[in-house]
N, C-alpha and C positions, 0 to 999 in steps of 0.2 A: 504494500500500500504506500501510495508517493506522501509522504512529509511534505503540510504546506505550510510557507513560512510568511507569517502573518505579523506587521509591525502595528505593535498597541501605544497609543498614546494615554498617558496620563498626565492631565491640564490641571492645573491646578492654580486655583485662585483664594490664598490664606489658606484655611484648612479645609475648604472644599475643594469637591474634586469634579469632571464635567464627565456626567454618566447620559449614554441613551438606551434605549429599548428596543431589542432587537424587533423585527417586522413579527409578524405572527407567522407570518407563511415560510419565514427563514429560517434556516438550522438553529434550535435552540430557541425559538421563535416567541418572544414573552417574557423572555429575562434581560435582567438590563446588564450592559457591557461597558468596558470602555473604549472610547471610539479610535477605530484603524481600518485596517484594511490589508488585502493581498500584496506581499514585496512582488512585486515583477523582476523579469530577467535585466541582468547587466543594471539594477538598480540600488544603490544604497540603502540600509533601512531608514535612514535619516530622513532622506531625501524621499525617500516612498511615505513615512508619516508626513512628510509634509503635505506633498500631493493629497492624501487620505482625509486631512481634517479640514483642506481646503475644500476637498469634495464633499465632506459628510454634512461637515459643521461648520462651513464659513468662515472659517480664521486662519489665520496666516502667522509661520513659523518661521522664526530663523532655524534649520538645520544642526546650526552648530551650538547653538541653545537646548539640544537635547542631551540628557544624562540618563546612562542607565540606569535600571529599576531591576528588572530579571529577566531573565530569560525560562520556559516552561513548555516542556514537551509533553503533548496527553493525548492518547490514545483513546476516542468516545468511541471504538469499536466499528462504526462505521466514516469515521474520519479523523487522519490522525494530524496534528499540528505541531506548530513551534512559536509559540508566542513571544515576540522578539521584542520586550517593554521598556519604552523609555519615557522621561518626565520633561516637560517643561512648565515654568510661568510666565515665560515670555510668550505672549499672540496679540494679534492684532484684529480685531472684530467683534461682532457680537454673534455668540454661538449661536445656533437654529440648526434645526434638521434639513439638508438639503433634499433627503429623498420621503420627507413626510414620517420620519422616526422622531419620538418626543426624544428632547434632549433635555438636562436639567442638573442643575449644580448641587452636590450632595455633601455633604459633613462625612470626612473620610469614618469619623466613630461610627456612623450612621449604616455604614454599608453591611449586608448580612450575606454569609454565604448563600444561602435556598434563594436567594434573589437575581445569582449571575451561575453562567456555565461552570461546573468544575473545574474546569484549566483559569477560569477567571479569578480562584477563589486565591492560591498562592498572593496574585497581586496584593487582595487586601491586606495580607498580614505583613507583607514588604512595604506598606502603606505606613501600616499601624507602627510597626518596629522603628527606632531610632538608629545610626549609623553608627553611635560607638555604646559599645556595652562592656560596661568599666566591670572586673572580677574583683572582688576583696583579696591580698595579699597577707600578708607580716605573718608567716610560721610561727615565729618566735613570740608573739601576745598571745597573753592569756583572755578573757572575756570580759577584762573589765577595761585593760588597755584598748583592745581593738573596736570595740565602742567607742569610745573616746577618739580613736584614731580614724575612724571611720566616719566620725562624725565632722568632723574638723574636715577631711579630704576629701566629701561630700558637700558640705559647704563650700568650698573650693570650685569643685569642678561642676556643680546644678548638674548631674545629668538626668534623662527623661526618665531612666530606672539602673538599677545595676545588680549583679549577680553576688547572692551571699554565699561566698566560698570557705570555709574553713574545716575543714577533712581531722584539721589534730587538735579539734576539740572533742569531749563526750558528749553525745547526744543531749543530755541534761545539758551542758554546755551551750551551748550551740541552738537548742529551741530555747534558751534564758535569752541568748545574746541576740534569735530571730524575734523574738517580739521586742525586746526593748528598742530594737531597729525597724520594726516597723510603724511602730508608736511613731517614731526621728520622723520616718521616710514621710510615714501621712501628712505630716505637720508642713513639709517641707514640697511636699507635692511630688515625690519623685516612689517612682513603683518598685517594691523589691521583690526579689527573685529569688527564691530557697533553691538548693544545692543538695539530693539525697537523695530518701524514696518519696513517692509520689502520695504518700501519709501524710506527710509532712503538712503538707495544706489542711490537711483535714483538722489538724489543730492550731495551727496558724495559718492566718486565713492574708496571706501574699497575693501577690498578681499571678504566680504560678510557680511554677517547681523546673529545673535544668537536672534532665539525668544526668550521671555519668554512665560510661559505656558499658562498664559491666554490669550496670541496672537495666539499661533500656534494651539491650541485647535478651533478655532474657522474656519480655513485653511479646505482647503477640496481638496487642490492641491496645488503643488508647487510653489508659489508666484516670485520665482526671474527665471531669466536666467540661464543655464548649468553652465555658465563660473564662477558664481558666488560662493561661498560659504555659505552656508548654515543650521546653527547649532538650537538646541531646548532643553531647560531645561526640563527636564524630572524627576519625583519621582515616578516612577512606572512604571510594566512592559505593562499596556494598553496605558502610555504616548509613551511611548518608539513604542509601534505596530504606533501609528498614527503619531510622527515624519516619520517614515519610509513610512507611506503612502503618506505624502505630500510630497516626494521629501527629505527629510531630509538629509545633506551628514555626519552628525556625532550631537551625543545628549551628553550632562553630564545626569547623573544621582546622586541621593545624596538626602539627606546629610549623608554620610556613615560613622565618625563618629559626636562625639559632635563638636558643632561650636558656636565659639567666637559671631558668628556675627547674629546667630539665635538661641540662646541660649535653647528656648521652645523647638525647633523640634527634633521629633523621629526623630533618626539616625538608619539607616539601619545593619548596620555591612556588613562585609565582603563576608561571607558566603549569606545573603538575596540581595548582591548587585551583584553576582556569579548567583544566580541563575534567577534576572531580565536580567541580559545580556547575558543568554543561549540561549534564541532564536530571540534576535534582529539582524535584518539586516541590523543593521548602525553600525559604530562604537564609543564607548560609553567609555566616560569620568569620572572618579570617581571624586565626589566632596566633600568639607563639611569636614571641620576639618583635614585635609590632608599636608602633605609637600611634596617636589620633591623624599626625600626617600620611599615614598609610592605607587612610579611607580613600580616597582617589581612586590609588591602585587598585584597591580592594572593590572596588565599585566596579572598575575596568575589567577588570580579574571576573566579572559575573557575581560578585558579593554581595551581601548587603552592606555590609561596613567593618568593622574590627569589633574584636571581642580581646581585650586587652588585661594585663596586670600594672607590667615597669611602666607603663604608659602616665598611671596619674598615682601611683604609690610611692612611698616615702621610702627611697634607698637608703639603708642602714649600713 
């Protein structure tokens, strides 16, 4: 079956996004999309979204004002795609449907899966996700320091949420030290994210839980609720297939390059961490020797962004 390769725009103006409805009579016919269209031959995908939203939706792009978002291959059994997604806010006009399809500006929080095609649905969580996802560090504190020190380094950096990492504390440890940090995070407006088993929410009630591998390998479905967040350490691209089949809503992958804090581990490079995340349908975190300037890359690379440690932690 021929692979069609389809360039998806996502417009976006503040924190909405410009969704249409596909026709009733067309594949999928009733759910609403984001607006693109067919790459042609000898064509850019840049240059193809442009063409696309000038025909759909009336507005007009600079090319070189688009950034990738993800890329998603799904097979709906009778036609198989490759959705080649990229973002801008630069346009020029006012959107409308050129071929009599409602068009309409939506609140990205607002978007629901049962609403867009399956292959649509990766986008939203690459929506929802922020581009750096800060890990807790310091081996060496105990639960009363790394509070402290995490509170302070949080202040610092605002970020939209970050991962509560701490493996060599005790359980009792560690759900003391996850709710006194979630009390912080509320206050402060930023999401946190438990580190363990997929319990863990169940009494601390997070934005969601990040397996590690030798938990979610062992999964054979999705362990938490919808509403939940749901991430999995991933070093390879059959890691990366089986987060996505448990429900997975986004994986790091790594260590891409050398790292301070796993000194032995083969680092993947750039290029082999490019081509693990060409056919995943999550979206995928670059890890492992990394700082916030290596979103770019990480973006280029088919990313969603870094998932970092040395990046914003306090070298001892």
């Amino acid at each position: 079956m021929k692979e069609v390769h389809v360039a998806v725009g996502v417009v976006r103006r503040g924190r909405e996004v410009l969704i249409a409805r596909r026709p009733d009579h067309a594949h999928q016919g009733g759910l609403l999309e984001f607006p693109g269209g067919k790459v042609e031959a000898g064509e850019s995908v840049q240059h193809a979204l442009a063409r696309e939203l000038l025909e759909e939706v009336a507005i007009h792009i600079d090319p070189g004002s688009l950034r990738p978002v993800i890329g998603i291959r799904h097979d709906y059994g009778d036609k198989r795609v490759f959705l080649d997604v990229w973002s801008t806010d630069q346009f020029d006009g006012e959107p409308h449907g050129r071929e009599g399809q409602q068009v309409q500006w939506l609140d990205q929080s607002s978007l629901r899966d049962d609403q867009f095609p399956a292959a649509n649905r990766p986008i939203i969580r690459a929506l929802r996700l922020p581009e750096s996802y800060p890990v807790t560090g310091g081996a060496e504190l105990d639960e009363g320091e790394l509070f402290t020190t995490l509170c302070s380094r949080l202040a610092l950096l605002r970020p939209e949420w970050f991962l509560l990492r701490a493996p060599w504390l005790t359980p009792s440890a560690y759900a003391s030290l996850a709710r006194r940090m979630l009390s912080w995070t509320r206050q402060h407006d930023i999401r946190l994210m438990l580190h363990g088993e997929p319990d863990l929410l169940r009494r601390i009630p997070a934005a969601g839980v990040h397996l590690p591998w030798r938990i979610a390998s062992q999964l054979r479905g999705r362990p938490l609720a919808n509403g939940a967040w749901l991430g999995v350490s991933c070093h390879d691209r059959d890691e990366l297939d089986h987060a996505a089949r448990i429900g997975a809503d986004f994986a790091t992958l790594g260590p891409v390059l050398a790292t301070a804090s796993h000194p032995g581990a083969r680092s993947l490079g750039w290029s082999a961490f490019s081509d693990r995340t060409a056919g995943a349908t999550i979206p995928v975190y670059a890890l492992g020797g990394l700082n916030w300037s290596d979103i770019e890359s990480a973006r280029e690379a088919g990313g969603q962004g870094v998932a970092a440690i040395g990046a914003w932690w306090p070298r001892q």
